[in-house]
C-alpha positions as CSV (number, residue, x, y, z in Angstrom):
1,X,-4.0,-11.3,20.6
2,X,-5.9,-9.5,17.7
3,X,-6.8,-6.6,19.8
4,X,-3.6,-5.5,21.0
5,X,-1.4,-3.0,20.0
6,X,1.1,-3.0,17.4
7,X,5.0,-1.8,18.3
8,X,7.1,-1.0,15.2
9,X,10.7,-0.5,15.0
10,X,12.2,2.1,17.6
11,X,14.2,3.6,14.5
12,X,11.5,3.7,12.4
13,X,10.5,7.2,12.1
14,X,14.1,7.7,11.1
15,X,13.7,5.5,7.5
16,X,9.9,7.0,7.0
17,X,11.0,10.7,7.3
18,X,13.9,10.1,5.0
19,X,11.2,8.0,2.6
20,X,8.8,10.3,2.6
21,X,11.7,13.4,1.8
22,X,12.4,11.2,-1.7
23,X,8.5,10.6,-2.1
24,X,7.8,13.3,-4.3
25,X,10.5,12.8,-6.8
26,X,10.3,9.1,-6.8
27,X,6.6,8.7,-6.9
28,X,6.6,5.3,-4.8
29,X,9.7,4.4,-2.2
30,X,9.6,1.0,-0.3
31,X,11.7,0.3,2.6
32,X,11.2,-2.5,5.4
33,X,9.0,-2.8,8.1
34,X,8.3,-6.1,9.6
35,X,9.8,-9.1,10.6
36,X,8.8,-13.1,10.1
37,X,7.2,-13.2,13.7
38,X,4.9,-9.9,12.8
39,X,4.3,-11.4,9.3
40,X,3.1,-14.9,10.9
41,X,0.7,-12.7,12.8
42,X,-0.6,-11.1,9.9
43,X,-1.0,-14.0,7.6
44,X,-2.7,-15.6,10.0
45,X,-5.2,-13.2,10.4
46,X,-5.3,-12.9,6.3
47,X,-6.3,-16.7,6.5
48,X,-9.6,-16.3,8.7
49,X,-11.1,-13.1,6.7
50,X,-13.7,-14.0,3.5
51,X,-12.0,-12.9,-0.3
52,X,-14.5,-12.0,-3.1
53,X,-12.7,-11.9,-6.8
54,X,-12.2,-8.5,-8.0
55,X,-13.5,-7.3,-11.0
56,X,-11.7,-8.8,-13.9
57,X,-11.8,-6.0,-16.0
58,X,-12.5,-2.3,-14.9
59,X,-12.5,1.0,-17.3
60,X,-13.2,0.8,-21.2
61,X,-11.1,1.4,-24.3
62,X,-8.2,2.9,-23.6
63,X,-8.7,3.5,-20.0
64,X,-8.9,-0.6,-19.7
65,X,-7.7,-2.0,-16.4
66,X,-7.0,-5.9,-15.9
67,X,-7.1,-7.4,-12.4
68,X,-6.4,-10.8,-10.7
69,X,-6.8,-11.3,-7.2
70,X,-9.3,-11.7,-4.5
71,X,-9.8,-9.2,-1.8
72,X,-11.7,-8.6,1.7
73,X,-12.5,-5.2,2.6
74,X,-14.5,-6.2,5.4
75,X,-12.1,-6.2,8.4
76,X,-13.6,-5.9,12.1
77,X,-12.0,-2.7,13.8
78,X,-10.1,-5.3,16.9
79,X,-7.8,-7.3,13.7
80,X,-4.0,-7.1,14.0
81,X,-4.5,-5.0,11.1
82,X,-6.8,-2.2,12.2
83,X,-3.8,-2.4,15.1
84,X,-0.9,-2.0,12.5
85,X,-2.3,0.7,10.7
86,X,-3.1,3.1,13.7
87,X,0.7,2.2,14.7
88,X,1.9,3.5,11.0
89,X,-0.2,6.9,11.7
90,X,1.8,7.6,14.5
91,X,5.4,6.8,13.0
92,X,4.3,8.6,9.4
93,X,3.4,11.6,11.8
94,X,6.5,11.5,14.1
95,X,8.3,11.1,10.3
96,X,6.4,14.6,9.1
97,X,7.1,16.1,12.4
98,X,11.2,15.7,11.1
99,X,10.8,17.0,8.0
100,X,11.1,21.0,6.8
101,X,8.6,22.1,5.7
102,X,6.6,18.9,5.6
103,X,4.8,17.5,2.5
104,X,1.6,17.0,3.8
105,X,0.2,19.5,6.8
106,X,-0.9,16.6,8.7
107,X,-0.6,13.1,9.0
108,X,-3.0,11.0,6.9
109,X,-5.6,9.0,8.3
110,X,-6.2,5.4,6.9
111,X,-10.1,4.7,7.2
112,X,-9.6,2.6,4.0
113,X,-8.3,-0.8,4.3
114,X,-8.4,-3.8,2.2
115,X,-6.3,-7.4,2.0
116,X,-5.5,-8.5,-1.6
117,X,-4.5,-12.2,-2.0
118,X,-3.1,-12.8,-5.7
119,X,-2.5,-16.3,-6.4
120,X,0.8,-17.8,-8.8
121,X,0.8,-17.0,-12.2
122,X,-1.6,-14.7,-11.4
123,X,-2.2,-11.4,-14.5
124,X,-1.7,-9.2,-11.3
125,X,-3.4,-5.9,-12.4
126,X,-2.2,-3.9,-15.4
127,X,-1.4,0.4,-15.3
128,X,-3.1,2.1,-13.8
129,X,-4.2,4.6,-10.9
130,X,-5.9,4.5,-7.9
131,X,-9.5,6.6,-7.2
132,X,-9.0,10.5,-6.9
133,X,-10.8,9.4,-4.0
134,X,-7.5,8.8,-1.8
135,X,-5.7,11.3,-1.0
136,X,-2.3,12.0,0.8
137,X,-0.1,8.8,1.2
138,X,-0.8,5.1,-0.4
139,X,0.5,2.4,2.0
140,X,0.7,-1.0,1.5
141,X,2.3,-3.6,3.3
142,X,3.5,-6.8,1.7
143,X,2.3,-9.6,4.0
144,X,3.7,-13.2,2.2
145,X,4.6,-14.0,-1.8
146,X,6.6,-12.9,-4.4
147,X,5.1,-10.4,-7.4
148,X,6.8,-7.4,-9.0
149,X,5.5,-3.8,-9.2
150,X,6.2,-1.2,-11.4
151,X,5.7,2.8,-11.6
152,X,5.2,3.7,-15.4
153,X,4.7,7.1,-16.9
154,X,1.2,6.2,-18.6
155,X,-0.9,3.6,-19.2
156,X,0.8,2.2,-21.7
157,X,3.1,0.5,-19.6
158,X,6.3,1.4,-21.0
159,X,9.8,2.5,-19.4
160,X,8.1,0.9,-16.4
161,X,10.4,1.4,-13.7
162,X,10.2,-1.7,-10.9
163,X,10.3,-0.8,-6.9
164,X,11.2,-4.1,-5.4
165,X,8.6,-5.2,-2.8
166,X,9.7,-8.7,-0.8
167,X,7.8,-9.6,2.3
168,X,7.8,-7.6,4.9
169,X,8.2,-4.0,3.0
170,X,6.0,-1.7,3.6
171,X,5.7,0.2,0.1
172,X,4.7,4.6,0.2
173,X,2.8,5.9,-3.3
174,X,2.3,9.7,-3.1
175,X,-1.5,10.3,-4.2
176,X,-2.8,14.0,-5.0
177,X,-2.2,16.3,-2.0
178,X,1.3,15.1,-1.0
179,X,3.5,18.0,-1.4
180,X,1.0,20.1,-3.2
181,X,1.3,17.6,-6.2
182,X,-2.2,16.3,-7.6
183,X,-1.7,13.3,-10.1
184,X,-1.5,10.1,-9.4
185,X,1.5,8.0,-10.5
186,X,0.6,4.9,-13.1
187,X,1.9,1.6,-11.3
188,X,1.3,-2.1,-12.2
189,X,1.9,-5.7,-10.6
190,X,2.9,-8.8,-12.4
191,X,4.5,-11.8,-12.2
192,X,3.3,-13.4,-9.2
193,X,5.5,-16.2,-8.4
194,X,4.3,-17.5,-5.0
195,X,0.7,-16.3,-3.5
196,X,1.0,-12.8,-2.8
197,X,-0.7,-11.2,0.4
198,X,-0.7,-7.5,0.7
199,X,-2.4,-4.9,3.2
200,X,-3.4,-1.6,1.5
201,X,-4.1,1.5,3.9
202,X,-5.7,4.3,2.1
203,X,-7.5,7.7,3.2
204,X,-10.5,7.9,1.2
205,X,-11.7,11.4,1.7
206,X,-15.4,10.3,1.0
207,X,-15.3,8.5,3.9
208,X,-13.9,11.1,6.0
């Protein structure tokens, strides 16, 4: 069952391209993606793979990052996740394929994954940004739990503005490259209310 292939929504391509059109003005758009059956699936798997802690604290002085969770970066190229992602290639590049002119020249390729598992009353991990590393598109896919995540305009945190994630929404972050735009929007999680499961699909150009 791990090995096989991964069918998304027939009108997918339809809510990505329209996503992905707001992406560069919004920073980070969520919409839905799968269902309680899919999610099973998923969680499952989540439940078999080995979790290290992540660093607690990352960065010095003002450049500090928190973090609270446990994650898994190992995961064997057959998982229902390897599966997922190459399904979310094709509907982001049918999406592109819609859009005129399109903000990235081709679809992305996620050879980055990683499974975060962030228990309740978890810190969550404060402002910050990901690695100049990825490039393109951030996806991330929330598997199970409850937690809250915010865009902000710095570090400091404030005028965050929240982007609701509940299970089963698959959550775009433009990172440098998308739309000829290079920064890389400050976002946070808190507030983790039930144990919170998430897949994160990356393209990290160093490992291109």
């Amino acid at each position: 069952m791990d090995g096989a292939p991964w069918t998304l929504a027939a009108d997918l391509e339809t809510e990505l391209a329209a996503a992905l059109g707001r992406l560069a003005a919004e920073d980070a758009v969520a919409l839905p993606l799968l269902g309680p059956a899919e999610r099973a699936r998923l969680v499952e798997a989540a439940g078999r793979l080995s979790y290290r802690p992540a660093r607690p604290m990352i960065g010095e002085g003002e450049r500090t990052v928190r973090q609270d969770f446990e994650l898994c970066m190992t995961i064997r190229p057959g998982s229902p996740f390897h599966a997922l992602a190459t399904a979310l290639e094709r509907a982001v590049a049918g999406a592109l394929a819609r859009l005129t002119p399109p903000p990235l020249a081709a679809p992305p390729r996620f050879n980055d994954l990683i499974v975060q598992r962030y228990r309740p009353g978890s810190l969550g991990i404060t402002p910050h940004r990901d690695h100049i590393r990825y490039r393109d598109l951030v996806a991330i896919v929330t598997l199970a739990g409850r937690a809250r995540f915010f865009l902000c305009p710095d570090r400091g945190g404030r005028d965050a503005r929240e982007v609701p994630i509940p299970p089963g929404s698959l959550l775009l972050m433009r990172a440098p490259g998308f739309a000829g735009l290079q920064d890389r929007p400050f976002h946070m999680l808190s507030d983790v209310t039930e144990t919170r499961i998430a897949l994160g699909l990356r393209r990290d150009v160093q490992a291109d």
